[in-house]
C-alpha positions as CSV (number, residue, x, y, z in Angstrom):
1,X,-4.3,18.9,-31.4
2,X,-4.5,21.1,-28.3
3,X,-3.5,20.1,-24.5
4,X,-6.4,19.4,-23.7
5,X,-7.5,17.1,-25.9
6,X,-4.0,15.5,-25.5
7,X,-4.6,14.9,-21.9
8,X,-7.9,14.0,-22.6
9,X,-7.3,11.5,-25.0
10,X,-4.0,10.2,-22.9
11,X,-5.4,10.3,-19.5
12,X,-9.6,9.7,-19.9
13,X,-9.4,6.4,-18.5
14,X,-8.6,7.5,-14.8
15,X,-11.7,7.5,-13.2
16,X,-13.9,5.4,-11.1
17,X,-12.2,2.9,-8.7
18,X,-8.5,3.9,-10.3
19,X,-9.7,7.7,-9.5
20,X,-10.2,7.2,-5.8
21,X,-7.6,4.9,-5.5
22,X,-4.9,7.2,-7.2
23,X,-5.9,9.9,-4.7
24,X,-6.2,8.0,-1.6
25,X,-2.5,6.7,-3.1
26,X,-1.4,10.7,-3.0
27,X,-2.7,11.5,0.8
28,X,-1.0,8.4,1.7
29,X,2.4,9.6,0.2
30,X,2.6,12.4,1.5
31,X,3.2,10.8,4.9
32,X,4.7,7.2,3.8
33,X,8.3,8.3,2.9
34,X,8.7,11.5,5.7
35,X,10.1,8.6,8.2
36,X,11.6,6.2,5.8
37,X,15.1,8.3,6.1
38,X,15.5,8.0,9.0
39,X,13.7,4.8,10.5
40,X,17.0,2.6,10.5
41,X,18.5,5.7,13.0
42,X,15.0,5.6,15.2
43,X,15.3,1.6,15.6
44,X,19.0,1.7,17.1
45,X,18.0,5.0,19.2
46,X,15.4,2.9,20.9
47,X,17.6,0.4,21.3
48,X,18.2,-2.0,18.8
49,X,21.9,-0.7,18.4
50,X,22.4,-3.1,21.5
51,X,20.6,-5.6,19.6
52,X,22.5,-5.9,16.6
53,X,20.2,-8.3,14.1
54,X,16.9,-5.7,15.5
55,X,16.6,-4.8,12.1
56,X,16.1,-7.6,10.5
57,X,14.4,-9.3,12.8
58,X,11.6,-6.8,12.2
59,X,12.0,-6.4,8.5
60,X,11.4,-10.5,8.7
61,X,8.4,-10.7,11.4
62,X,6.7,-7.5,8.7
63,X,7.3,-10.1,5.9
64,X,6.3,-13.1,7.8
65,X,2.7,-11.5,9.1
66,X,2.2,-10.3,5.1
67,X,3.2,-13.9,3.7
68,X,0.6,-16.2,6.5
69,X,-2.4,-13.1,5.0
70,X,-1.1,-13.6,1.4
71,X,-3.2,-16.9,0.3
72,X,-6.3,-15.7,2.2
73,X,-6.0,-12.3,0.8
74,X,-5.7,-13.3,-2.7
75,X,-8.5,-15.9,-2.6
76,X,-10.5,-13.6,-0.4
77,X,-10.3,-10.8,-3.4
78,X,-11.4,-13.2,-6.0
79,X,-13.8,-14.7,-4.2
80,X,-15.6,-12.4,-1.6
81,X,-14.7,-9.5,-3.3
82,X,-11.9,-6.4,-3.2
83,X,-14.0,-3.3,-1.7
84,X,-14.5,-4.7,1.9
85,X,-10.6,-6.0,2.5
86,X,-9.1,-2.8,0.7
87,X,-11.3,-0.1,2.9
88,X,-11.2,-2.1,6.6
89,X,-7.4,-3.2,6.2
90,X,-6.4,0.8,5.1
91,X,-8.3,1.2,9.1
92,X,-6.2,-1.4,10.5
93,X,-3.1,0.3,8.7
94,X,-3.8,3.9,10.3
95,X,-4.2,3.0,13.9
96,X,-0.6,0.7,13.6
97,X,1.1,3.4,13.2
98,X,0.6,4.4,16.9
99,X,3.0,1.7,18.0
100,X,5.4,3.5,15.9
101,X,4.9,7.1,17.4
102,X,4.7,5.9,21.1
103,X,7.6,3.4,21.0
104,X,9.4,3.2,24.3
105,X,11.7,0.4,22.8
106,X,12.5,-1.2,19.2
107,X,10.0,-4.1,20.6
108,X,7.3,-1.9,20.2
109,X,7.8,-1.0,16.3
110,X,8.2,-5.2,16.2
111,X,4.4,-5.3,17.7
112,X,3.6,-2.2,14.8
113,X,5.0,-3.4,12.1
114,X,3.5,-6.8,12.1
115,X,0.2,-5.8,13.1
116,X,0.8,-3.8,9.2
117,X,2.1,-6.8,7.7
118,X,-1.8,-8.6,9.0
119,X,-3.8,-5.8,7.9
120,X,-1.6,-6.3,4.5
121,X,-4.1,-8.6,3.3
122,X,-5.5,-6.4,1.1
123,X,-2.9,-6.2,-1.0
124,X,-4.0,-8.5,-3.7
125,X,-7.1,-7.0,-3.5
126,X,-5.9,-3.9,-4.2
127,X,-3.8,-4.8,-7.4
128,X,-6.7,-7.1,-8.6
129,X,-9.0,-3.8,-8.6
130,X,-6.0,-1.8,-10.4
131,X,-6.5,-4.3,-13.0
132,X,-10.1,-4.4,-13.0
133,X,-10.1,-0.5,-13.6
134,X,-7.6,-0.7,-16.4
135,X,-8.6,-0.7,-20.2
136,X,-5.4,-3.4,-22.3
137,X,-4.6,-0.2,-23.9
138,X,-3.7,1.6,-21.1
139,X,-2.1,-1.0,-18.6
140,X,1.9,0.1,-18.9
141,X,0.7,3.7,-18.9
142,X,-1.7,2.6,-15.8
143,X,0.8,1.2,-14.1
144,X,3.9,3.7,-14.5
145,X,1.4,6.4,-13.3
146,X,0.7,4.9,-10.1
147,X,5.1,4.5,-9.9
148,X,5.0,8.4,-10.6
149,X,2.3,9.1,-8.1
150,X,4.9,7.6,-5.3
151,X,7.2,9.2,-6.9
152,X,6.1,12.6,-7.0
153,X,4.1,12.7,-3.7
154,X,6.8,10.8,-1.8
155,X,9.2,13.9,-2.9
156,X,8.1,16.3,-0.1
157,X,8.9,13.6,3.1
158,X,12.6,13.4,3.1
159,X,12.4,17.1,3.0
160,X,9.7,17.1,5.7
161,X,11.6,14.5,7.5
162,X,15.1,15.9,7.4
163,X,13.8,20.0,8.3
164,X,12.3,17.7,11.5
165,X,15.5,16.3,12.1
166,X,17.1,19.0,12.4
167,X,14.8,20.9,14.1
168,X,13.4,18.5,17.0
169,X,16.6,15.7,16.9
170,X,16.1,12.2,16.2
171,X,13.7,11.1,18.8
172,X,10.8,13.5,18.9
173,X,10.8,14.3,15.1
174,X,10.4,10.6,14.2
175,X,7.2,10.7,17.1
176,X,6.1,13.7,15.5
177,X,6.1,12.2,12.0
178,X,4.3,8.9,12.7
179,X,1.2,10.7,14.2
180,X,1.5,12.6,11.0
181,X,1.5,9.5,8.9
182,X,-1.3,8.2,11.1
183,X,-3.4,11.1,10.5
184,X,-3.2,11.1,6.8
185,X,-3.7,7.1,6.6
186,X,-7.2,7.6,8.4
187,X,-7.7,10.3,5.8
188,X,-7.1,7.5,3.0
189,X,-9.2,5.4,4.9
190,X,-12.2,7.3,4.7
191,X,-11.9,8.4,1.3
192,X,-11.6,4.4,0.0
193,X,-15.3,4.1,1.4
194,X,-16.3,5.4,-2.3
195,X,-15.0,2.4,-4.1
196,X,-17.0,0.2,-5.9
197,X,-17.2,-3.8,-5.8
198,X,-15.5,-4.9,-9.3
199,X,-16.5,-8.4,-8.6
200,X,-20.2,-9.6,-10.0
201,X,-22.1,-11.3,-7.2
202,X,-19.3,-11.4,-4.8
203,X,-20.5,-13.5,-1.6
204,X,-20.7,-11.2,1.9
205,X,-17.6,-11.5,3.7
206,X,-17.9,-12.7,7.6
207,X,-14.6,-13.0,10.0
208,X,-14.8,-16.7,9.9
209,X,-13.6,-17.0,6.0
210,X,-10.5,-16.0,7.1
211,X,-9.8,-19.3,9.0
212,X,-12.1,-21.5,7.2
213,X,-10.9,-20.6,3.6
214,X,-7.2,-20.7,4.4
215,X,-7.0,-24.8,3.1
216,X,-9.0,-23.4,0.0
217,X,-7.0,-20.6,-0.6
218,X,-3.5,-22.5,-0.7
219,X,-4.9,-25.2,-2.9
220,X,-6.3,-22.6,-4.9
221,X,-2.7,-20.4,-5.4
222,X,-0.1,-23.1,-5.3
223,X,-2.1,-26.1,-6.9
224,X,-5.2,-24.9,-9.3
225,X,-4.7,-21.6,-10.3
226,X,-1.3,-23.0,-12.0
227,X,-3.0,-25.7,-14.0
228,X,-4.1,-22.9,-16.0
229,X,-1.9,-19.9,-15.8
230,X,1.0,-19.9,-18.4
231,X,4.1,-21.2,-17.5
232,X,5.9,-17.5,-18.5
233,X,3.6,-16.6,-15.3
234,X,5.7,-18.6,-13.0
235,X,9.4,-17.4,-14.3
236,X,7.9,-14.3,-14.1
237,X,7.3,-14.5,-10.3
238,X,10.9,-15.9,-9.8
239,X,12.3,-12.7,-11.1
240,X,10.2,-10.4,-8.8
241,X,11.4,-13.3,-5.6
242,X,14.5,-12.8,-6.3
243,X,14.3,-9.0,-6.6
244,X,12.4,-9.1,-3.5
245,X,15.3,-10.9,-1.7
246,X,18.0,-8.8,-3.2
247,X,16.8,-5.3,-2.6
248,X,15.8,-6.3,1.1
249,X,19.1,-7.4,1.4
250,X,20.7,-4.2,1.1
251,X,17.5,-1.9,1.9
252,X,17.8,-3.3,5.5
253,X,21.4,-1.6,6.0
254,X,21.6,1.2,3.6
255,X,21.7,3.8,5.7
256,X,23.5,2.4,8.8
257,X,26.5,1.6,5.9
258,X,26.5,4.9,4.3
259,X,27.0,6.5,7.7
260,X,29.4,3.7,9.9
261,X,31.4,2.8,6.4
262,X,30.9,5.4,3.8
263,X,31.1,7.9,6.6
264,X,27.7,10.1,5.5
265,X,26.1,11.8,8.4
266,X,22.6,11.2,9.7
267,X,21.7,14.8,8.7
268,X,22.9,14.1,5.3
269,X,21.3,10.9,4.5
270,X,17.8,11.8,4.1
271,X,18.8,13.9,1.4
272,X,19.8,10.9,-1.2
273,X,16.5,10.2,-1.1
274,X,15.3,13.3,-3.3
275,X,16.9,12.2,-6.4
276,X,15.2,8.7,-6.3
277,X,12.0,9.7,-5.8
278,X,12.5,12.6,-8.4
279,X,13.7,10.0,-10.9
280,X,10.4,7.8,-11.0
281,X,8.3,11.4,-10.5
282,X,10.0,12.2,-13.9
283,X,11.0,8.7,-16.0
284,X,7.5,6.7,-14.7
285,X,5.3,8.3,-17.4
286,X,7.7,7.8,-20.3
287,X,8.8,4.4,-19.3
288,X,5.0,3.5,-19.2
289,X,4.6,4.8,-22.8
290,X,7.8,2.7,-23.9
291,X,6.0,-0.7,-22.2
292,X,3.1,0.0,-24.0
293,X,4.9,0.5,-27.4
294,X,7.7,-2.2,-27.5
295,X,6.2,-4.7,-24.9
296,X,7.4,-4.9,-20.9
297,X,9.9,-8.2,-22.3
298,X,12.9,-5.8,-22.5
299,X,12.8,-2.8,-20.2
300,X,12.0,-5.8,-17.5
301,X,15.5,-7.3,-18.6
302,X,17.2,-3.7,-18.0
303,X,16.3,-3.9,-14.8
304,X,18.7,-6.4,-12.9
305,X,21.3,-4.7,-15.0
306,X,21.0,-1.4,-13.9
307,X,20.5,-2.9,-10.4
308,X,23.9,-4.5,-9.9
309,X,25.6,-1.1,-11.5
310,X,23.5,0.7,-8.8
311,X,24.9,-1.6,-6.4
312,X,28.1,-1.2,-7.4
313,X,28.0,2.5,-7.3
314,X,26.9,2.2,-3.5
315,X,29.3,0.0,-2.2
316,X,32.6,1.9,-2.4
317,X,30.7,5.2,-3.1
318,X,30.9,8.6,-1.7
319,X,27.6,10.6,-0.7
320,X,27.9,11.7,-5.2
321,X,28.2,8.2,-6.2
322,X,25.4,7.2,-3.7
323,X,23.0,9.8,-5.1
324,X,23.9,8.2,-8.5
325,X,22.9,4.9,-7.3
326,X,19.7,5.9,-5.9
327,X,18.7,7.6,-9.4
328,X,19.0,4.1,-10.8
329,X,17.5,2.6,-8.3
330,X,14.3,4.3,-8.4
331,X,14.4,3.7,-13.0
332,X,15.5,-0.1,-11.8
333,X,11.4,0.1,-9.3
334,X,9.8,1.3,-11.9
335,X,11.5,-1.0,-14.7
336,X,10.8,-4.1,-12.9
337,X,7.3,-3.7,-10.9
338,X,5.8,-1.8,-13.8
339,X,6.9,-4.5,-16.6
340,X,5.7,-7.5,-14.5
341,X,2.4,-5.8,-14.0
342,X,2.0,-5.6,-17.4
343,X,3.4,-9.0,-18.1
344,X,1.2,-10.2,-15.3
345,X,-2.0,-8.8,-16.6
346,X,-1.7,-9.6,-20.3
347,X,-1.0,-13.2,-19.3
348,X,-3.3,-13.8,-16.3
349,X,-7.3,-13.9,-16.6
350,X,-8.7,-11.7,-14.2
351,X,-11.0,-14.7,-12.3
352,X,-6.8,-16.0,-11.8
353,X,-5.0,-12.1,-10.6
354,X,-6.0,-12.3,-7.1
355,X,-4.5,-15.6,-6.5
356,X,-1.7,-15.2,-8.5
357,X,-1.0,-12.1,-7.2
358,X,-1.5,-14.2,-3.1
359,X,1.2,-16.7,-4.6
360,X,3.8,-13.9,-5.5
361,X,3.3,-12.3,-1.9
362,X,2.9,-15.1,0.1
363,X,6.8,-16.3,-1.4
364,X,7.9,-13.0,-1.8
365,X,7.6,-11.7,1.0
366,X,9.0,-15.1,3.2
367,X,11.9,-14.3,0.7
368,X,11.7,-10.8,1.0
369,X,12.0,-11.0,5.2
370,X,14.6,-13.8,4.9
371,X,16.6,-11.3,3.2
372,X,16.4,-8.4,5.7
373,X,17.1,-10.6,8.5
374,X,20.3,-12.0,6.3
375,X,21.4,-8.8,5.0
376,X,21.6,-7.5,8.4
377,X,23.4,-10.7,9.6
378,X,25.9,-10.5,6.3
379,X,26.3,-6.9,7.4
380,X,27.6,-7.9,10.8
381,X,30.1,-10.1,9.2
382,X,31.4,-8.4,6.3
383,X,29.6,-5.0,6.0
384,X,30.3,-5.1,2.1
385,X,28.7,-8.8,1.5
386,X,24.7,-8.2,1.0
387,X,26.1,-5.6,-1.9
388,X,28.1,-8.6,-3.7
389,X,25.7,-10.9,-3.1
390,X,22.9,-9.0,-4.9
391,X,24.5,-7.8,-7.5
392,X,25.3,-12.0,-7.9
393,X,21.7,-12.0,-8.2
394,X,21.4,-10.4,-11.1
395,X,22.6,-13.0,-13.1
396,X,19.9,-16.1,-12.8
397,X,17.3,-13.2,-13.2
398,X,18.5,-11.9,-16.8
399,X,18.7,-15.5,-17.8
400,X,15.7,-16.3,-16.9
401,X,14.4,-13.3,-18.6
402,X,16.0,-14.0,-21.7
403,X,15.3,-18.2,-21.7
404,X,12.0,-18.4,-19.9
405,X,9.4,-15.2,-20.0
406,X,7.6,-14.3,-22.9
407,X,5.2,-12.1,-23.6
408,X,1.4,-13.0,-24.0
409,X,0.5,-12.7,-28.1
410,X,-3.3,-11.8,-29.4
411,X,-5.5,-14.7,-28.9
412,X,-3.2,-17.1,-28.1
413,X,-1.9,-18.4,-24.5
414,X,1.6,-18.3,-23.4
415,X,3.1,-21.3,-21.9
């Protein structure tokens, strides 16, 4: 067999909605990671280093404005349909990102950031069209690609972000980047007008559903929708909370530590961040094939462990043990998100996804906001304690893993 009929055979079912999505998903990451670096930097420059929980305080009002859009935005996507919220919110994300470039203070990246976590809302959409698009055979595969597509096209903006750095200093380079990001969102934007409704006879959408159906949506994510789902479903979700509330714990001070403990310079920092996005660019693809072979049960259980090694590695690292951390961190993102998609998908109907998937992110992301705010606060009292803590963490989540999840079987229902 040739290379081309390999990739054809391996690769034929990228098109439609997954096509235009996995390219809008490249012009976005070109620009998403270029000021991720350096963002913890920008928010003390502009003043939060007076303000010493800024940080979190922003990580949690993000989370907070995703979590009050979750319910709605799950029973939105099942209901009204995926194509409207997914092409409007990508808008609504564009045009945020001017509060980011024209900051005169760390309030005004507040004000940015949870406009983004509003616009959010079309995050279940998004995975429930993913799904939609996705033959059973190719969901791990599916899945893993979209991990090396972040992976891959995230790459180029530490470098980009780093060159600026050092080129227009802290302030203006981080300016210059946002409009950057901006530019390529709207670019997104306009290129998700091509997707196609997935939903059959999906009701028009009007402004007031997002008020009206809120009491619907939460009785139909925290009550219904559970009266079916199996129960592996909800164990399942636990695992990604707390995972959610671990990483945020230490992604919230990373790079503040590794310069004020570890002693790594600012102009050094951005380039840890090659080697993790090089590692899911490489191990996505093969970790995708391995889900799809032995089933996502036990490369989700290697997760936590390699997360509390990588955790380990950072803590009382050096700028070589820190790039050996972020290696496994980016195998631990790809482990974890990539085997509970699949989980999720085999075990969930897809009339259930997009209000299973507003469940996960409505608690996820409270948990996930709780956690930046207390990793910054835990930071302020012992620098080392959000590390500690979440490699405690990983624990409860390989037991559960073990005790609780299993994996959907052919024609029969998991509970």
């Amino acid at each position: 067999m040739g290379i081309k009929d390999f990739l054809k055979r391996e690769f034929s079912f990228i098109s439609g909605n997954y096509r235009i999505l996995i390219i809008s998903w490249i012009i976005m990451d070109i620009a998403m990671e270029t000021p991720v670096p350096n963002y913890q930097y920008y928010i003390q420059a502009l003043g939060g280093k007076d303000f010493p929980l800024a940080l979190g305080i922003i990580g949690l009002a993000n989370f907070l404005a995703m979590a009050a859009v979750a319910f709605p935005g799950g029973y939105l996507a099942d209901k009204y349909g995926r194509r409207w919220l997914i092409t409007t919110m990508t808008f609504g994300m564009a045009f945020s990102y001017l509060f980011f470039a024209l900051a005169p203070s760390w309030h005004f990246i507040l004000i940015g950031t949870t406009i983004q976590g509003l616009c959010l809302i079309y995050q279940p959409a998004l995975f429930a069209m993913v799904q939609d698009s996705l033959p059973p055979e190719r969901r791990g595969v599916g899945s893993s690609l979209i991990q090396m597509i972040h992976g891959t096209f995230n790459t180029p903006g530490p470098i980009i972000g780093g060159i600026l750095l050092l080129q227009f200093g802290l302030i203006l380079s981080m300016r210059i980047i946002y409009f950057f990001v901006l530019t390529l969102f709207l670019i997104a934007a306009i290129w998700r007008l091509r997707l196609k409704e997935t939903i059959k006879n999906a009701e028009p959408i009007r402004f007031r559903y997002f008020f009206s159906s809120y009491p619907q949506a939460i009785r139909e994510c925290c009550i219904n929708v559970w009266r079916t789902v199996p129960r592996s479903v909800l164990w399942l979700l636990s695992v990604q909370i707390i995972f959610m509330f671990a990483n945020a714990e230490i992604n919230v001070i990373n790079a503040i530590y590794a310069t004020y403990q570890l002693g790594i310079s600012q102009e050094l920092w951005w380039l840890t961040f090659i080697p993790l996005l090089v590692t899911m660019m490489v191990a996505s693809y093969p970790i995708g094939k391995i889900i799809d072979r032995i089933g996502p049960r036990t490369p989700l259980l290697l997760g936590p462990v390699l997360f509390a090694t990588s955790s380990l590695l950072f803590v009382q690292g050096n700028f070589f043990t820190i790039l050996v951390s972020m290696c496994l961190n980016g195998l631990v993102f790809l482990l974890v998100m990539s085997s509970a998609m699949t989980l999720t998908a085999g075990l969930v109907e897809p009339e259930n996804r997009g209000k299973v998937r507003g469940f996960l992110s409505f608690v996820g992301y409270i948990f996930t906001g709780l956690g930046m705010l207390l990793g910054n606060f835990f930071y302020n009292l012992i620098p080392q304690l959000p590390f500690y803590i979440t490699i405690g963490l990983a624990l409860p989540m390989i037991i559960i893993i073990v005790f609780r999840i299993r994996e959907a079987k052919e024609g029969a229902s998991v509970r």
